[in-house]
C-alpha positions in Angstrom: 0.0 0.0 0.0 1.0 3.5 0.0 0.3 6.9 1.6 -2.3 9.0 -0.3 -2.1 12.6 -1.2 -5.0 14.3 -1.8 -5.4 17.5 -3.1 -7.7 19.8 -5.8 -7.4 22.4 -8.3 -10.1 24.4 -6.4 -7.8 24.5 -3.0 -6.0 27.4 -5.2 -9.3 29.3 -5.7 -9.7 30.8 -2.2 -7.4 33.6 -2.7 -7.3 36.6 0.2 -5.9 39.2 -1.9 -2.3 40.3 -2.5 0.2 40.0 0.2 -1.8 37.8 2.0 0.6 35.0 3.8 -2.2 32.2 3.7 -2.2 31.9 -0.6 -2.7 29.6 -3.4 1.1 29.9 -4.0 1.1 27.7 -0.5 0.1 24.7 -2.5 1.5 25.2 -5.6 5.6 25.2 -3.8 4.7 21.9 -2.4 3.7 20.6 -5.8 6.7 22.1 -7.8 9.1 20.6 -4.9 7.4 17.1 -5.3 7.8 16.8 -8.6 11.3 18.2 -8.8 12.8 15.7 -6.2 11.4 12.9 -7.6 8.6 12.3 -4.5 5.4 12.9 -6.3 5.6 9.4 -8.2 6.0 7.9 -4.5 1.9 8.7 -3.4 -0.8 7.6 -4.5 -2.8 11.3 -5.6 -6.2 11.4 -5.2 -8.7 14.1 -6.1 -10.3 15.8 -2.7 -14.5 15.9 -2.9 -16.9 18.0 -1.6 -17.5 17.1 1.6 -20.7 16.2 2.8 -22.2 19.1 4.9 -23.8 16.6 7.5 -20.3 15.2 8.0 -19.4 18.8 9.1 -22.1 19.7 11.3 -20.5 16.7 13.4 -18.1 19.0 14.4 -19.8 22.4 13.9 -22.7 23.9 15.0 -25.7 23.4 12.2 -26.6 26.9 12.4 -23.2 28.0 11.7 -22.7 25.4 9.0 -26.1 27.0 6.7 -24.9 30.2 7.8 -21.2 30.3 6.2 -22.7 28.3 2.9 -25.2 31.3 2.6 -22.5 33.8 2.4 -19.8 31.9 1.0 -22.3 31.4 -1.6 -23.4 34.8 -1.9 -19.8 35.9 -2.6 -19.1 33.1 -5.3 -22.9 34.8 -7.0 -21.7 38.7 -6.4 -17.5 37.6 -7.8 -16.1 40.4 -5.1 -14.5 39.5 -2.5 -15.8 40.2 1.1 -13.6 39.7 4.7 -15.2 37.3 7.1 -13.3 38.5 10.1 -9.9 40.8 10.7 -7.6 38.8 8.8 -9.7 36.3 7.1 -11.6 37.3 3.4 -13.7 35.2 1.3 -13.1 35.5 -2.2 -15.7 34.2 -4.8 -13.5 31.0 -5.4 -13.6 30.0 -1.6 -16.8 27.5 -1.1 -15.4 25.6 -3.2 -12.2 25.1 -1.5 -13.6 24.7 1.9 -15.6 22.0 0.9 -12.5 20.3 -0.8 -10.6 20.8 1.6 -12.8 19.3 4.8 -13.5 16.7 1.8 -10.4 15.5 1.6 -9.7 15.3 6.0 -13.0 12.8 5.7 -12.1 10.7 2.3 -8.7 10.3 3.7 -9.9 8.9 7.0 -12.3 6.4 4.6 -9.4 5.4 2.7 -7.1 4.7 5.4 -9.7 2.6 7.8 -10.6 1.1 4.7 -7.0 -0.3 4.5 -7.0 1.2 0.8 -3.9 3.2 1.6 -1.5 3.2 5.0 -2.1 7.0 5.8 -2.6 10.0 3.9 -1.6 13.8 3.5 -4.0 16.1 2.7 -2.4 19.3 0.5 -5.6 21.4 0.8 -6.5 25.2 2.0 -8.0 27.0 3.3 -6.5 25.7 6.9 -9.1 24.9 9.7 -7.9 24.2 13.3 -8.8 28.2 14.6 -12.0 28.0 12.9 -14.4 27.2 16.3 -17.6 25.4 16.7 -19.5 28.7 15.7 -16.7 31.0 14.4 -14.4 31.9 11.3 -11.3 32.4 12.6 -7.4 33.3 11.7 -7.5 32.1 8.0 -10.7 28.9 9.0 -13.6 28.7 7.6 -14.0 24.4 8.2 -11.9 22.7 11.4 -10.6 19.8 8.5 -9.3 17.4 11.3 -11.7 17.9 13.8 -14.5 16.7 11.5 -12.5 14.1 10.1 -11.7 12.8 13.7 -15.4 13.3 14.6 -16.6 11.2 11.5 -13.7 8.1 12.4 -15.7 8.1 15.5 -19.5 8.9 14.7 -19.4 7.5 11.4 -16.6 4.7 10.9 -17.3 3.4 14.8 -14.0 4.1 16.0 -13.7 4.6 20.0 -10.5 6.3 20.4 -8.6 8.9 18.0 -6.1 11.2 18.8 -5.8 15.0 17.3 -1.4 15.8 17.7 -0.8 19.9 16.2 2.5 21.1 16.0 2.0 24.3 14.7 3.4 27.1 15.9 -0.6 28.6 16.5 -2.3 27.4 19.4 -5.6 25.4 17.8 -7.6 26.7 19.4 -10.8 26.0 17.3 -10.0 22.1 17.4 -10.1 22.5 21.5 -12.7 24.6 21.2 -14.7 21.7 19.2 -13.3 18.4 21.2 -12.4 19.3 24.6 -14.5 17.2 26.9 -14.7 14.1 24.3 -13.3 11.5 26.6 -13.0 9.7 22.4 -10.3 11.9 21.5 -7.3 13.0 23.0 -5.3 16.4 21.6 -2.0 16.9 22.4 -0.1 20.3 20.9 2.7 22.4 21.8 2.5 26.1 20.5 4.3 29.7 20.5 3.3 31.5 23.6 2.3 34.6 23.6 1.3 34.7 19.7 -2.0 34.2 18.0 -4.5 33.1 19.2 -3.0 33.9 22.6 -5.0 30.7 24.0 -4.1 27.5 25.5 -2.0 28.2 28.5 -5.0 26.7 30.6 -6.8 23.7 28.6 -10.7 23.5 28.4 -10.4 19.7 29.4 -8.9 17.2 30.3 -8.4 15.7 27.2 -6.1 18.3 26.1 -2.4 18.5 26.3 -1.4 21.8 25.9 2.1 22.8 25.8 3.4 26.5 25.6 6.6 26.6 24.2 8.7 30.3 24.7 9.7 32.4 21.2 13.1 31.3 19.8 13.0 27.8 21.5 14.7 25.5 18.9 13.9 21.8 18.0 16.3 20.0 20.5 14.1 21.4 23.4 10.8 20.8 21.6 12.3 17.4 21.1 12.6 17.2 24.7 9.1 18.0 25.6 7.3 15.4 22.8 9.2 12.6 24.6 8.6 13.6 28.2 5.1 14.9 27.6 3.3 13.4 24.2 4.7 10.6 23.8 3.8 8.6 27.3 -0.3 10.4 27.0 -0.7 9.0 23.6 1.0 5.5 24.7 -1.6 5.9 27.5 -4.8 6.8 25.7 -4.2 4.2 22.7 -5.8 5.4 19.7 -7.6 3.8 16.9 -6.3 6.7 14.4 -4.0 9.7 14.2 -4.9 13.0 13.2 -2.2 15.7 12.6 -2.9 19.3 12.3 0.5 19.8 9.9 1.9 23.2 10.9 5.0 24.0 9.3 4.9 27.6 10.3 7.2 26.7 13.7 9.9 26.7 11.2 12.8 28.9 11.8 12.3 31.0 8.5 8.8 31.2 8.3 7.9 35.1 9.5 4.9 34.5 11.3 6.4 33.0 14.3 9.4 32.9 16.4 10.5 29.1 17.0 13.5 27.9 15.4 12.0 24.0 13.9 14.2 23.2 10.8 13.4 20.3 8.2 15.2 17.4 10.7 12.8 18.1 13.4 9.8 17.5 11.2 11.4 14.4 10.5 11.8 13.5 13.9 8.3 14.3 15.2 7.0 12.8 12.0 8.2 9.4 13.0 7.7 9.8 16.9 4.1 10.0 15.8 4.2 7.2 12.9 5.9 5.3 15.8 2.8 5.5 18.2 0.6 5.3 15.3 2.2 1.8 14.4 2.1 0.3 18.2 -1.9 1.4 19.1 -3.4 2.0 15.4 -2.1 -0.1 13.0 -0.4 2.8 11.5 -3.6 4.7 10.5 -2.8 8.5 10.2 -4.4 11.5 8.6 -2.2 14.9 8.3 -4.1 18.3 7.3 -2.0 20.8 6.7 -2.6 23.8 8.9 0.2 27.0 8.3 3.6 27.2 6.8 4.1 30.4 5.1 7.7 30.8 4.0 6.9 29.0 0.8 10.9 27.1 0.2 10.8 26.0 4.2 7.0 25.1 3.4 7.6 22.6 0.5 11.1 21.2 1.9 9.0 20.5 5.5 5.9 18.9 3.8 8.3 16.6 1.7 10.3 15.6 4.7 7.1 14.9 6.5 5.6 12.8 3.4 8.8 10.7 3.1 8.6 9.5 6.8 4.8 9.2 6.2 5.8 6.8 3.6 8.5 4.8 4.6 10.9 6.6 1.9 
């Protein structure tokens, strides 16, 4: 078998205007970098669907659900652009892409419990793990891997799944969604202070929540995934994996201050893959989440996909 890559033209149709760090240029570094080392013919690509809006409202509230279609919808009719919050804008391409990309977080999971593929990336934006319960947030529209996690459990009969988030952005819509469900553990470490300046104090006590100073590197980050993750997921067991793929705690992205490089991605990669093969029978579905610096973006998503596929 092999891991599974899904992605979609439409991903590149949500566009938040010039200068905006979360673009469609995001997606297409990581497929120019695929294809020039040689990785792309490695996966198994698949095409990300719409996602079915009563797989959503698993993890969101209905109201909120019928609410962002309506205006989502209403800028694809009008073709202008229109911001959802402070630093989030909806262009007339985005529906399409927010259902393609929570698509993908729930055919993935299908695919891999269907033992169709091992795991499976998912190269899709808009991101998802600030967007709340009830709330656009910080470049979200749809949490991706908490409705993915929710339909493993609700859907696929799963009783234990586990949400891990490394980047550098406290996600805090995905805790805002799952803290309290005794069915999933999330464990994270973050930037603290920085956007969203949450987390120091979890919502449950299903969440692991680890602030992590500015300009702390990946040996000490290392450190506290051994001594911390790494002995609550051996605890919990889970059934699946869900990553929230940051690659924005990377030392040259601009939008944070930790100091991550390529080799630490690695490591974490297969620390996870590791617990993943002892309690799940190696069932894992990344999402990627930020990553901004577009060369440390592509590199860090290849690393990760090559430990992800035994390459």
């Amino acid at each position: 078998m092999a891991t599974a890559y899904y992605s979609h033209p439409e991903c590149a149709g949500h566009d938040m205007g010039r200068g905006h760090p979360e673009c469609p240029e995001r997606l297409g570094a990581i497929n120019d970098f695929l294809l020039a080392s040689g990785l792309d013919v490695a996966l198994d690509r698949r095409d990300a669907p719409l996602v079915d809006l009563a797989d959503v409202a698993l993890a969101h509230d209905q109201r909120y659900v019928t609410e962002l279609r309506d205006v989502l919808g209403q800028v694809e009719a009008a073709g202008q652009s229109r911001a959802i919050d402070p630093d989030t804008v909806a262009a007339p391409g985005t529906w399409r892409a927010v259902q393609r990309a929570a698509g993908a977080a729930v055919a993935a999971t299908d695919a891999v419990i269907d033992g169709e593929v091992d795991n499976a990336f998912c190269a899709v934006r808009p991101p998802g793990h600030h967007a709340t319960r009830h709330e656009t947030m910080g470049f979200c529209f749809f949490n991706n891997v908490a409705v993915a996690a929710r339909h493993a459990l609700d859907r696929r009969g799963l009783q234990r799944v586990a949400i891990v988030d490394f980047d550098v952005h406290h996600g805090n819509g995905t805790e805002d969604i799952v803290a309290g469900d005794e069915r999933i553990l999330m464990v994270s470490f973050f930037q603290h202070p920085l956007y969203p300046g949450s987390g120091g104090v979890p919502l449950g006590p299903n969440m692991l929540n680890v602030p992590i100073a500015p300009y702390t590197r990946g040996d000490e980050i290392r450190e506290v995934i051994e001594q911390m993750w790494i002995p609550r997921l051996d605890a919990f067991k889970p059934q699946m994996i869900f990553i929230s793929a940051g690659f924005d705690a990377h030392r040259e992205d601009d939008l944070g201050q930790l100091g991550l490089v390529e080799a630490d991605y690695e490591w974490i990669t297969r620390r996870i893959k590791q617990v993943a093969d002892r309690h799940a029978q190696g069932r894992i579905v990344s999402c990627l989440e930020g990553g901004y610096a577009l060369g440390a973006l592509a590199r860090s998503v290849a690393t990760h996909l090559r430990v992800l596929a035994d390459l």
